[in-house]
N, CA, C and O atoms as a Tripos MOL2 file, in Angstrom:
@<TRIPOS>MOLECULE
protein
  260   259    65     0     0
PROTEIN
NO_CHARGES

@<TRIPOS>ATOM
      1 N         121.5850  -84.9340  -23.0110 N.3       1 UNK1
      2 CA        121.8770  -83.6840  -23.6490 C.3       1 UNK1
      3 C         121.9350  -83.8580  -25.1740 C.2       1 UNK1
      4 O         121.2340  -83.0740  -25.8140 O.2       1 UNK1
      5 N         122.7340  -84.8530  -25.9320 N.am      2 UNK2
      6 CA        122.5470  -85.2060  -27.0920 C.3       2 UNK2
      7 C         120.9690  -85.2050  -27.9330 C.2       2 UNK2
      8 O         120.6690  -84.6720  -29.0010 O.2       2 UNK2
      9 N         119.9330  -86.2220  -26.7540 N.am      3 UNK3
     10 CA        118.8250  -86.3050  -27.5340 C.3       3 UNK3
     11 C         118.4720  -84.9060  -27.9310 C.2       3 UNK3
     12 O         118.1870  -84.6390  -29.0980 O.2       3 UNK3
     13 N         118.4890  -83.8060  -26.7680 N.am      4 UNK4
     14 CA        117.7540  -82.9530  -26.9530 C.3       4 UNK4
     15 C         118.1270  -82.0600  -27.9730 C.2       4 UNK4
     16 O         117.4030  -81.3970  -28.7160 O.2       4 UNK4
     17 N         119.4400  -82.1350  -27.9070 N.am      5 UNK5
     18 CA        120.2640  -81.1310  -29.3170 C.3       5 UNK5
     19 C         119.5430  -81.4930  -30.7380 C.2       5 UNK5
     20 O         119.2070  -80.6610  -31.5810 O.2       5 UNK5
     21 N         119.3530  -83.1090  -30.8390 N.am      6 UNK6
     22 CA        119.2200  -83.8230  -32.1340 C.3       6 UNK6
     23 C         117.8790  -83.2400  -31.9890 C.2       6 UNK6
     24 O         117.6940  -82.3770  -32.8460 O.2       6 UNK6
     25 N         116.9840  -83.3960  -31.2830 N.am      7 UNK7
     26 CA        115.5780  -82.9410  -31.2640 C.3       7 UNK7
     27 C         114.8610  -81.6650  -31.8410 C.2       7 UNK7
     28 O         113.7990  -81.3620  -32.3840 O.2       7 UNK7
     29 N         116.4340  -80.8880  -31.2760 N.am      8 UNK8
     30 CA        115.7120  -79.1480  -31.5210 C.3       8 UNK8
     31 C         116.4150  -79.2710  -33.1920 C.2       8 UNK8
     32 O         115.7610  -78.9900  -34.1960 O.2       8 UNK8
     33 N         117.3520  -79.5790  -33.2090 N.am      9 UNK9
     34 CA        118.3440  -79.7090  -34.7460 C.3       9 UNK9
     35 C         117.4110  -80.5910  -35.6080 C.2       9 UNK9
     36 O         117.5980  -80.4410  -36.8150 O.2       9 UNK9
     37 N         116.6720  -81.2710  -35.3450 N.am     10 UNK10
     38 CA        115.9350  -81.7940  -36.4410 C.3      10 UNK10
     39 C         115.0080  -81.2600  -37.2000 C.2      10 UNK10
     40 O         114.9120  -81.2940  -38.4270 O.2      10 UNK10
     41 N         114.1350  -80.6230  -36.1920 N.am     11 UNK11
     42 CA        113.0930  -80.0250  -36.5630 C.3      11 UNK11
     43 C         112.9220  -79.3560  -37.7890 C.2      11 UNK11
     44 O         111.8390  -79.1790  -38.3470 O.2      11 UNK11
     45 N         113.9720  -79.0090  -38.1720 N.am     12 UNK12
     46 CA        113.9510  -77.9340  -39.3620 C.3      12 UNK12
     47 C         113.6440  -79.0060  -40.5330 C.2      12 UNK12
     48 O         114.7220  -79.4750  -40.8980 O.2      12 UNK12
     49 N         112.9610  -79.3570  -40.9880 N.am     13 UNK13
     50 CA        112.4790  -80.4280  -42.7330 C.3      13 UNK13
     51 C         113.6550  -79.5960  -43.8580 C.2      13 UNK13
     52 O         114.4610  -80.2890  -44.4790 O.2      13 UNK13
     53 N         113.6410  -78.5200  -43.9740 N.am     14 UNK14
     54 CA        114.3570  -78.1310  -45.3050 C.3      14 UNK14
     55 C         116.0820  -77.7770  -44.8700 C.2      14 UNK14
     56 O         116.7680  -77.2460  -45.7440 O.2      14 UNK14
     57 N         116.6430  -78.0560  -43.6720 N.am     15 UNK15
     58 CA        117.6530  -78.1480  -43.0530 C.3      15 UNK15
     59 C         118.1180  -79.3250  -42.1300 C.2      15 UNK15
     60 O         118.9660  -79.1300  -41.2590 O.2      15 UNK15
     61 N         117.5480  -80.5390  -42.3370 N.am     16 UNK16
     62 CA        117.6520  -81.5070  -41.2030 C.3      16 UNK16
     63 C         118.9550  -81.7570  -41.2360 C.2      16 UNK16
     64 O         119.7600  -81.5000  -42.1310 O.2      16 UNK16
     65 N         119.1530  -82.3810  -39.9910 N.am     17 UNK17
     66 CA        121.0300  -82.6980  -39.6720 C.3      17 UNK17
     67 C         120.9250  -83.6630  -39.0680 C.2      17 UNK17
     68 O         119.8850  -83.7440  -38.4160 O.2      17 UNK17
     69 N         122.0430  -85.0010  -38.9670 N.am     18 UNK18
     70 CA        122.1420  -85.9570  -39.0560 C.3      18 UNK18
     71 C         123.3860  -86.2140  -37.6060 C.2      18 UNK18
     72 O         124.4390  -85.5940  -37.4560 O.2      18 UNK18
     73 N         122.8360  -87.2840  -36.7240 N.am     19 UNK19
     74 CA        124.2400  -86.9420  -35.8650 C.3      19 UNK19
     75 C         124.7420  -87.9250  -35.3420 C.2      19 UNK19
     76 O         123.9810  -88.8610  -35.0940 O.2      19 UNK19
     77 N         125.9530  -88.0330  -35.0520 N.am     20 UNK20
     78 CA        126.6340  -89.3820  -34.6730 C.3      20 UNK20
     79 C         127.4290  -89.2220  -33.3520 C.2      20 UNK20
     80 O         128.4760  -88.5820  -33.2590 O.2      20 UNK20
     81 N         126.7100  -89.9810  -32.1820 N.am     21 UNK21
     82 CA        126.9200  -90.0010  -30.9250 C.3      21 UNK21
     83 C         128.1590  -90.9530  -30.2150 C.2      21 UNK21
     84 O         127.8110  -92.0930  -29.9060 O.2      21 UNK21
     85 N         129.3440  -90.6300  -29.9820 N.am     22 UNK22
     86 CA        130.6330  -91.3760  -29.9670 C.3      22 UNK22
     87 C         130.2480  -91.3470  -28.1960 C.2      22 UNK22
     88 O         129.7460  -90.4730  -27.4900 O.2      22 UNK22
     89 N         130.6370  -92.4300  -27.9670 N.am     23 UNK23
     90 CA        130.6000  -92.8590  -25.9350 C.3      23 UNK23
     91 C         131.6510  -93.6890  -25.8650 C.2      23 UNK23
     92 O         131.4780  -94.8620  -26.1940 O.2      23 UNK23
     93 N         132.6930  -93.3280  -25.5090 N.am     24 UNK24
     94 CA        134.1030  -94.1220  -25.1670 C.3      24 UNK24
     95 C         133.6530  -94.3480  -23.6240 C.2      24 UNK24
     96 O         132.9730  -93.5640  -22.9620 O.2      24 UNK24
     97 N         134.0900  -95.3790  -23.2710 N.am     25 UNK25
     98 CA        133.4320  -95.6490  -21.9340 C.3      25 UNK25
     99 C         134.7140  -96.9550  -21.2030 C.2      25 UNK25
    100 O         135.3140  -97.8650  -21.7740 O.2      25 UNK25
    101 N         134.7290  -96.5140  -19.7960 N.am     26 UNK26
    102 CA        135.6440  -97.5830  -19.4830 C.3      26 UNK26
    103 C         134.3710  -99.0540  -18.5970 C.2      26 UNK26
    104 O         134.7730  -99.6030  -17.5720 O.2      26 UNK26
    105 N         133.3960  -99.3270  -19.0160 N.am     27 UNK27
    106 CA        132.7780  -99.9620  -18.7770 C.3      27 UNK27
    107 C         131.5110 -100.1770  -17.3140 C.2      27 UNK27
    108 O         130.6590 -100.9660  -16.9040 O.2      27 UNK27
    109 N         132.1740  -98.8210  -16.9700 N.am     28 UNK28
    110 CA        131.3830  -98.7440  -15.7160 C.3      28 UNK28
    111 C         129.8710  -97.5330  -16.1900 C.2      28 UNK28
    112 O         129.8540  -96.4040  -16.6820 O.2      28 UNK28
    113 N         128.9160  -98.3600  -15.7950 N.am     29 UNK29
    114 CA        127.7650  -97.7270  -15.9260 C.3      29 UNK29
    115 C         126.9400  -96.6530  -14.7190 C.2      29 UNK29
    116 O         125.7830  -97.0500  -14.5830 O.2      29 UNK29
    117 N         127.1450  -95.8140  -14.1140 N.am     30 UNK30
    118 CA        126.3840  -95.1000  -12.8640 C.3      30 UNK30
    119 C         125.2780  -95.3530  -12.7560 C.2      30 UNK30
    120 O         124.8300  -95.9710  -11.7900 O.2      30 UNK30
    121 N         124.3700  -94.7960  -14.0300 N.am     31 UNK31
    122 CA        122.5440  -95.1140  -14.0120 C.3      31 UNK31
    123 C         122.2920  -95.9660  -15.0430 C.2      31 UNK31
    124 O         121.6510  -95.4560  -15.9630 O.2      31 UNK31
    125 N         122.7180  -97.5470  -15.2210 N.am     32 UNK32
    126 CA        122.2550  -97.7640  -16.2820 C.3      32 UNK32
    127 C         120.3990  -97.8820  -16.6890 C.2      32 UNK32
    128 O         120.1720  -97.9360  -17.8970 O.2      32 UNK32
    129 N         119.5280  -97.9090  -16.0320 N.am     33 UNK33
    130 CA        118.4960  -97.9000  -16.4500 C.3      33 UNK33
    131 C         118.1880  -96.2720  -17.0040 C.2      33 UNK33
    132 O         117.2270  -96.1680  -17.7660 O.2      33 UNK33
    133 N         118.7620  -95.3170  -16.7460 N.am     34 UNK34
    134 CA        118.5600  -94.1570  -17.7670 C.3      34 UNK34
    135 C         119.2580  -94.1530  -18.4400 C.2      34 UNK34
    136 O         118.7480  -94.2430  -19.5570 O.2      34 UNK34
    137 N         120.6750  -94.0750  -18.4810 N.am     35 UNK35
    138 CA        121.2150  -94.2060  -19.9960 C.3      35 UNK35
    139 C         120.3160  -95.3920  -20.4860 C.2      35 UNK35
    140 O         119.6800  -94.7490  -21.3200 O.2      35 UNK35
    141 N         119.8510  -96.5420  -20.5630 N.am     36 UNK36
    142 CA        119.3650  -97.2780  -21.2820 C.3      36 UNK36
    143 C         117.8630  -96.3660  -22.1570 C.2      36 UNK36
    144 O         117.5740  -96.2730  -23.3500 O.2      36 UNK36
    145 N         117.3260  -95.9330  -21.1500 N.am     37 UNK37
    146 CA        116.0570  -95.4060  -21.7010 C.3      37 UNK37
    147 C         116.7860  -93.9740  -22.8400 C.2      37 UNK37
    148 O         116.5260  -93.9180  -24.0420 O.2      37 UNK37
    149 N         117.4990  -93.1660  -22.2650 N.am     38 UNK38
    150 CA        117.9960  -92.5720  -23.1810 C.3      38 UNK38
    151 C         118.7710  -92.8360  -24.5840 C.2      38 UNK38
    152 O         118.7730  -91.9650  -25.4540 O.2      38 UNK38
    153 N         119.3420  -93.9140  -24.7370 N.am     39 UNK39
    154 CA        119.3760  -94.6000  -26.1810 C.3      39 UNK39
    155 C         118.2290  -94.5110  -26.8170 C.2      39 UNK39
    156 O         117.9880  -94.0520  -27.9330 O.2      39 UNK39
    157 N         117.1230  -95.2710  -25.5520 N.am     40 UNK40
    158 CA        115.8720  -96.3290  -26.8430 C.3      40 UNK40
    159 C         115.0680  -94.7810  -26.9970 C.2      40 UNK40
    160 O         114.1440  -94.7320  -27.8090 O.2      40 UNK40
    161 N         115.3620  -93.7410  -26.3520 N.am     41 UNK41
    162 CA        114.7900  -92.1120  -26.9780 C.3      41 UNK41
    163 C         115.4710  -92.0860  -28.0080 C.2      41 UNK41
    164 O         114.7940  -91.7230  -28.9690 O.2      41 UNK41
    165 N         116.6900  -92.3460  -28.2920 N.am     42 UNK42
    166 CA        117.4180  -91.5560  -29.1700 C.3      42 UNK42
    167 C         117.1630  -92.1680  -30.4730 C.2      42 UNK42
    168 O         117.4490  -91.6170  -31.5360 O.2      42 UNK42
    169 N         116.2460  -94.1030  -30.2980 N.am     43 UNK43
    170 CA        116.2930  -94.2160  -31.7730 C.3      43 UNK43
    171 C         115.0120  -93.7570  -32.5410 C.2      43 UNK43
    172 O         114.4880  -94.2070  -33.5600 O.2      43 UNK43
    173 N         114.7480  -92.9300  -31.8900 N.am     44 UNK44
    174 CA        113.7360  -92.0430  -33.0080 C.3      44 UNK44
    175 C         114.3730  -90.6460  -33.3000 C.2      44 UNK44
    176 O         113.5170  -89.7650  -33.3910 O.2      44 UNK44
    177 N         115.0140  -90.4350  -33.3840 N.am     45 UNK45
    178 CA        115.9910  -89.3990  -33.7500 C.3      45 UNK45
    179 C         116.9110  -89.6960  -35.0190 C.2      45 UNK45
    180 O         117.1960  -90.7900  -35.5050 O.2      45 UNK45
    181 N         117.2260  -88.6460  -35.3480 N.am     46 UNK46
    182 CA        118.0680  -88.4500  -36.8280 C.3      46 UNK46
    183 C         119.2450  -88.8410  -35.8880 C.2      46 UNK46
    184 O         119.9480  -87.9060  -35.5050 O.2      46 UNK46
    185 N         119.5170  -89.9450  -35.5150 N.am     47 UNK47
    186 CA        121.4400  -90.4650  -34.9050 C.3      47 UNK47
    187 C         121.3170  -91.3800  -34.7940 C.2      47 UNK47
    188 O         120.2170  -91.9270  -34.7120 O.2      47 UNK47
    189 N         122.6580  -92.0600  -34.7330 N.am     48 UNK48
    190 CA        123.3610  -93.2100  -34.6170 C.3      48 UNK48
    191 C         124.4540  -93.1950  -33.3350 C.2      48 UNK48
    192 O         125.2230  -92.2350  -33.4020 O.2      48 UNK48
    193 N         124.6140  -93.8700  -32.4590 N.am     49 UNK49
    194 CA        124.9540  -93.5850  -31.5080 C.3      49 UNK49
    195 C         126.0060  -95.2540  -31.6370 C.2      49 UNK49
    196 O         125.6370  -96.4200  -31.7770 O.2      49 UNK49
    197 N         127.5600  -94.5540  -31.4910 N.am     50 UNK50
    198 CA        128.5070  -95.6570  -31.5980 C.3      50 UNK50
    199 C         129.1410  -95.8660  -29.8930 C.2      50 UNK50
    200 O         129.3990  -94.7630  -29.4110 O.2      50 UNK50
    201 N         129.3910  -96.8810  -29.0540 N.am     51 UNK51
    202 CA        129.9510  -97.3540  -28.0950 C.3      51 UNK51
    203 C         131.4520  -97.8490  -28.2550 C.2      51 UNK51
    204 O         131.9040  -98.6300  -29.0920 O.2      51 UNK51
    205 N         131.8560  -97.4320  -27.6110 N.am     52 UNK52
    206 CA        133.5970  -98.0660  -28.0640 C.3      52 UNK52
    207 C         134.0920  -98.6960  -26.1460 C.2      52 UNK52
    208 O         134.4050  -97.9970  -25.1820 O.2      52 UNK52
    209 N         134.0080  -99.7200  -26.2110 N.am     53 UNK53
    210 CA        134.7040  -99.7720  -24.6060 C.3      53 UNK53
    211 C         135.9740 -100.0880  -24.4700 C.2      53 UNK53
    212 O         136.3960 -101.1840  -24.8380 O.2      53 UNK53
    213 N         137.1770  -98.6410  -23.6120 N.am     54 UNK54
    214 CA        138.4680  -98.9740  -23.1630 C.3      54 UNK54
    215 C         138.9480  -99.7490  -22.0560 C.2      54 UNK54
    216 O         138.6550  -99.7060  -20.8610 O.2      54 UNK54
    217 N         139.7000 -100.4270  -22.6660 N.am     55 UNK55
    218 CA        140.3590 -100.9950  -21.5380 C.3      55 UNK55
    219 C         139.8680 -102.7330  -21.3300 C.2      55 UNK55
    220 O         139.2610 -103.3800  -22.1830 O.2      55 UNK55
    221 N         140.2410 -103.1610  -20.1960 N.am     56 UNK56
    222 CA        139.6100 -104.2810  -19.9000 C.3      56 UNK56
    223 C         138.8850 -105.0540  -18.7540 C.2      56 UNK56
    224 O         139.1680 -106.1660  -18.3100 O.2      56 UNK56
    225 N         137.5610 -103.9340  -18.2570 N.am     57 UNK57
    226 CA        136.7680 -104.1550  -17.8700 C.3      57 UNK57
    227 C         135.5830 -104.9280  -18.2190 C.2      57 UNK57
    228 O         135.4710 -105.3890  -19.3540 O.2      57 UNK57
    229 N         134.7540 -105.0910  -17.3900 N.am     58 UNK58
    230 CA        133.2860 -105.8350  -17.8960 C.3      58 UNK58
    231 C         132.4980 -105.6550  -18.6800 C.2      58 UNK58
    232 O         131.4650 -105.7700  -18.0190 O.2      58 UNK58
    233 N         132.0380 -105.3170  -20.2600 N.am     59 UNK59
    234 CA        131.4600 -104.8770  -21.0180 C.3      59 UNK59
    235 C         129.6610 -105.1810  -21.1410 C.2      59 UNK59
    236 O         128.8120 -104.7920  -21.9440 O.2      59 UNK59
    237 N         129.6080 -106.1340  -19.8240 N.am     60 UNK60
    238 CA        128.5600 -107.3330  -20.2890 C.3      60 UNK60
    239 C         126.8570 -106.3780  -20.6460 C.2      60 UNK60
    240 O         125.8810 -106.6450  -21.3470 O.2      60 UNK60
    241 N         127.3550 -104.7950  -19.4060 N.am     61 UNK61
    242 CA        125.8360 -104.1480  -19.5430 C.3      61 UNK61
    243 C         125.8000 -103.3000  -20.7760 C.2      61 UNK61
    244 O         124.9610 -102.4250  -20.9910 O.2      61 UNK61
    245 N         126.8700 -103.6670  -21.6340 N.am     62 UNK62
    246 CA        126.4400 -102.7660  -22.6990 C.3      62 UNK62
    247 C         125.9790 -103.5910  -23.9850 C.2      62 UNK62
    248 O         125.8030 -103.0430  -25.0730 O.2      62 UNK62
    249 N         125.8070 -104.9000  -23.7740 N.am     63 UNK63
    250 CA        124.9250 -105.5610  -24.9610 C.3      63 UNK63
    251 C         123.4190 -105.5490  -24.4330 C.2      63 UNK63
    252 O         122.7180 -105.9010  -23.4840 O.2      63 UNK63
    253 N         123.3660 -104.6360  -26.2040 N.am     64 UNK64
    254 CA        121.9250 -104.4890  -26.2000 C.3      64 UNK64
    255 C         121.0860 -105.4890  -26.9490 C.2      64 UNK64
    256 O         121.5510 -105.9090  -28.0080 O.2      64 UNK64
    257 N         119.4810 -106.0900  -26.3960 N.am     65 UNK65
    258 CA        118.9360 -107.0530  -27.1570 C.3      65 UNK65
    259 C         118.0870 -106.4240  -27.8480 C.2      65 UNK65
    260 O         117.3940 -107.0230  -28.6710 O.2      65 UNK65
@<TRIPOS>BOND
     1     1     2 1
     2     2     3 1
     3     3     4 2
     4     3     5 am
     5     5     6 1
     6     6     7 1
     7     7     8 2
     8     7     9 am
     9     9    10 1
    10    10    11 1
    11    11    12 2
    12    11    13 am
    13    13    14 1
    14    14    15 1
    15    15    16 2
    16    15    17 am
    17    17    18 1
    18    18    19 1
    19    19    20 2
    20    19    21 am
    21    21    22 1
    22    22    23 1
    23    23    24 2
    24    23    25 am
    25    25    26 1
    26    26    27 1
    27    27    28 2
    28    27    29 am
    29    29    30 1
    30    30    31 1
    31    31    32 2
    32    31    33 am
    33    33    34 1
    34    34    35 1
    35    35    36 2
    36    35    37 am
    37    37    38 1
    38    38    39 1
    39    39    40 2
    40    39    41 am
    41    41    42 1
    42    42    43 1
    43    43    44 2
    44    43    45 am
    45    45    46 1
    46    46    47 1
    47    47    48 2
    48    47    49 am
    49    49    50 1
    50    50    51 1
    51    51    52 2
    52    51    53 am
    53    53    54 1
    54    54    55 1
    55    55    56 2
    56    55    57 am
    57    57    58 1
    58    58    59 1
    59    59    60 2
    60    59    61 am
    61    61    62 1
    62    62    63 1
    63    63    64 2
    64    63    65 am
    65    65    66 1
    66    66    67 1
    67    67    68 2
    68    67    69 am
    69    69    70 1
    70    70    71 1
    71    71    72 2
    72    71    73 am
    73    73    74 1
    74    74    75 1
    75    75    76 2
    76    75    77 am
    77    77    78 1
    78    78    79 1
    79    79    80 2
    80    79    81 am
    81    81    82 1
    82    82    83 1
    83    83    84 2
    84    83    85 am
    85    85    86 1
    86    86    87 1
    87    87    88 2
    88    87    89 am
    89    89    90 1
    90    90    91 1
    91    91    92 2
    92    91    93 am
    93    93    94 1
    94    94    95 1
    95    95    96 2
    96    95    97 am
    97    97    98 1
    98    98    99 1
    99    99   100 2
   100    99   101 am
   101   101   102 1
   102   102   103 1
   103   103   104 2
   104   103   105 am
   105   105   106 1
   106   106   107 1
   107   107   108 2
   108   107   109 am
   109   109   110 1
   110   110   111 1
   111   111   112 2
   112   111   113 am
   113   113   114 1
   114   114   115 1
   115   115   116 2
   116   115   117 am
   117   117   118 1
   118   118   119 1
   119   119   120 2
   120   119   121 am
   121   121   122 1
   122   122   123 1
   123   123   124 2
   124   123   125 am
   125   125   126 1
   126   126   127 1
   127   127   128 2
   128   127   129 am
   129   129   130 1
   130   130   131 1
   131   131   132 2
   132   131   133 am
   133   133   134 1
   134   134   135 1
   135   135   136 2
   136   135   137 am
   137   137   138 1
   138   138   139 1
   139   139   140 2
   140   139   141 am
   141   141   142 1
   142   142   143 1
   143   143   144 2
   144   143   145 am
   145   145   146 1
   146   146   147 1
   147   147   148 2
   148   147   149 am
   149   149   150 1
   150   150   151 1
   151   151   152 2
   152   151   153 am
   153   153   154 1
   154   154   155 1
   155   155   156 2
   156   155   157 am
   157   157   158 1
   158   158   159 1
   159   159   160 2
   160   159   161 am
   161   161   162 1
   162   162   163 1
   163   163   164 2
   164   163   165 am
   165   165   166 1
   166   166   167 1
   167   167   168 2
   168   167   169 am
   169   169   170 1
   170   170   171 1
   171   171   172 2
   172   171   173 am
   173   173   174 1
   174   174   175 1
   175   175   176 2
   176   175   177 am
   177   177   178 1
   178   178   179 1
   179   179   180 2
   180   179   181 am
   181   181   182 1
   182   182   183 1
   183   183   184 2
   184   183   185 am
   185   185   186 1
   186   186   187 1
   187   187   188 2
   188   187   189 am
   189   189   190 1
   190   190   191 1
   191   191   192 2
   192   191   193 am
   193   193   194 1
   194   194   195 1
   195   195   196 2
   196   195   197 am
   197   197   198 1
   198   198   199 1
   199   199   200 2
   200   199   201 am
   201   201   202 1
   202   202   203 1
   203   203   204 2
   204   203   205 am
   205   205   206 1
   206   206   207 1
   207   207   208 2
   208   207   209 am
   209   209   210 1
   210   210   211 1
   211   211   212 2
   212   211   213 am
   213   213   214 1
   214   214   215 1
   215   215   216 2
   216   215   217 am
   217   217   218 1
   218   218   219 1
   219   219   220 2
   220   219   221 am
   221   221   222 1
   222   222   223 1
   223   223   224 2
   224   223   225 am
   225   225   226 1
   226   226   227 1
   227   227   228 2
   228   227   229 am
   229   229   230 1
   230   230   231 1
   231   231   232 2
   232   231   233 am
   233   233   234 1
   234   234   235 1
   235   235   236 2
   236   235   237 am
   237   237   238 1
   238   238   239 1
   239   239   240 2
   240   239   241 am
   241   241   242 1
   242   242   243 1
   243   243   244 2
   244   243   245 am
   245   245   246 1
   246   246   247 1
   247   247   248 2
   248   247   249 am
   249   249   250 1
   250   250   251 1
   251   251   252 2
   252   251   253 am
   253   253   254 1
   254   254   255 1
   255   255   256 2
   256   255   257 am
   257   257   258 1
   258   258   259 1
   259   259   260 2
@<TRIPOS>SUBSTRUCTURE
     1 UNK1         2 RESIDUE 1 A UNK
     2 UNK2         6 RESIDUE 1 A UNK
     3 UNK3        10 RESIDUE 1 A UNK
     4 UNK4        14 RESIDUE 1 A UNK
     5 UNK5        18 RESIDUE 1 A UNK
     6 UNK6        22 RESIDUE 1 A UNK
     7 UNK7        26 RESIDUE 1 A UNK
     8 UNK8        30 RESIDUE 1 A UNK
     9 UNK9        34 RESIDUE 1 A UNK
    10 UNK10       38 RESIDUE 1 A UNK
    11 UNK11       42 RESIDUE 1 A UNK
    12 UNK12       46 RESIDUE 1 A UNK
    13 UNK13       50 RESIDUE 1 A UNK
    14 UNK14       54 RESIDUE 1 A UNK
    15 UNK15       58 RESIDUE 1 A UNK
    16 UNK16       62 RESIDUE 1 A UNK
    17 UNK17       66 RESIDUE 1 A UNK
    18 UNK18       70 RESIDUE 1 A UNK
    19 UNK19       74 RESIDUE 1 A UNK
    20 UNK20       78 RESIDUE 1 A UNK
    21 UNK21       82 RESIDUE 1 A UNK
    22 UNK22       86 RESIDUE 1 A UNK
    23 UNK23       90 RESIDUE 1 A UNK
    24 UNK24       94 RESIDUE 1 A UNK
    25 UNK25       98 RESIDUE 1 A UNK
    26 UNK26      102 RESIDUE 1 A UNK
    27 UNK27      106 RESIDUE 1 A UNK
    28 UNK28      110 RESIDUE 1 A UNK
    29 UNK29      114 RESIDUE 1 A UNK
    30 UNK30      118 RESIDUE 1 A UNK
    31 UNK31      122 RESIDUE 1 A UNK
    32 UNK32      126 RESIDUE 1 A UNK
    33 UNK33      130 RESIDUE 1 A UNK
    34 UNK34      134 RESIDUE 1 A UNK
    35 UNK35      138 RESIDUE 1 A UNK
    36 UNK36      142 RESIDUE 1 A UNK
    37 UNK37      146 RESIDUE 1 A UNK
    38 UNK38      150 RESIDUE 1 A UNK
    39 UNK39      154 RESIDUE 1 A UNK
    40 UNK40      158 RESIDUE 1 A UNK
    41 UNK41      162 RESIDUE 1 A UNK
    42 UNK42      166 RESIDUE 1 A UNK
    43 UNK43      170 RESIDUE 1 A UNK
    44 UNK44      174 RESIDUE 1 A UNK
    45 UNK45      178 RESIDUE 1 A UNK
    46 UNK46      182 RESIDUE 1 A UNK
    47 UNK47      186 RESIDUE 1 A UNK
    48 UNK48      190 RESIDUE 1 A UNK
    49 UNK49      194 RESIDUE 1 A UNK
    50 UNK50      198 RESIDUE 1 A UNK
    51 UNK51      202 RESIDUE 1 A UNK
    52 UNK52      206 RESIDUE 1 A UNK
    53 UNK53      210 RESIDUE 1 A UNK
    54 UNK54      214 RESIDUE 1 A UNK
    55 UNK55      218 RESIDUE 1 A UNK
    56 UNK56      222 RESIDUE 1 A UNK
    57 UNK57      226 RESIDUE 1 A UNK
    58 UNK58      230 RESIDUE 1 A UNK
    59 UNK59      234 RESIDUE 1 A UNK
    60 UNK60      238 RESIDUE 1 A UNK
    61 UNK61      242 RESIDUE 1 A UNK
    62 UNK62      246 RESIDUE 1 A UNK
    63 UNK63      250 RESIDUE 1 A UNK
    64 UNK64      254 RESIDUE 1 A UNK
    65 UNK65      258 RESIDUE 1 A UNK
């Protein structure tokens, strides 16, 4: 949902907007092969997308190479 917001919000050249994607997460992933693909969409987009993981679960699928 993010990409697509940043997508339609970009478009504008003499109005572009800039966006910063916060994911607090307690380490459990449901789909990680789409959220994964949905990041590597998002880095062609005007955002930055920050991860914060709570708590003290397994973090290991969220390092990205």
């Amino acid at each position: 949902m993010a990409n697509e917001y940043a997508k339609a919000e970009g478009k504008d050249a003499e109005n572009q907007k800039y966006f910063i994607l916060l994911i607090m997460t307690d380490g459990d992933i449901n789909d990680f092969e789409r959220t994964k693909d949905e990041i590597v969409k998002a880095s062609e987009l005007p955002m930055s997308i920050i991860i914060i993981g709570v708590g003290d679960e397994d973090f290991t699928q969220m390092h990205m190479y």
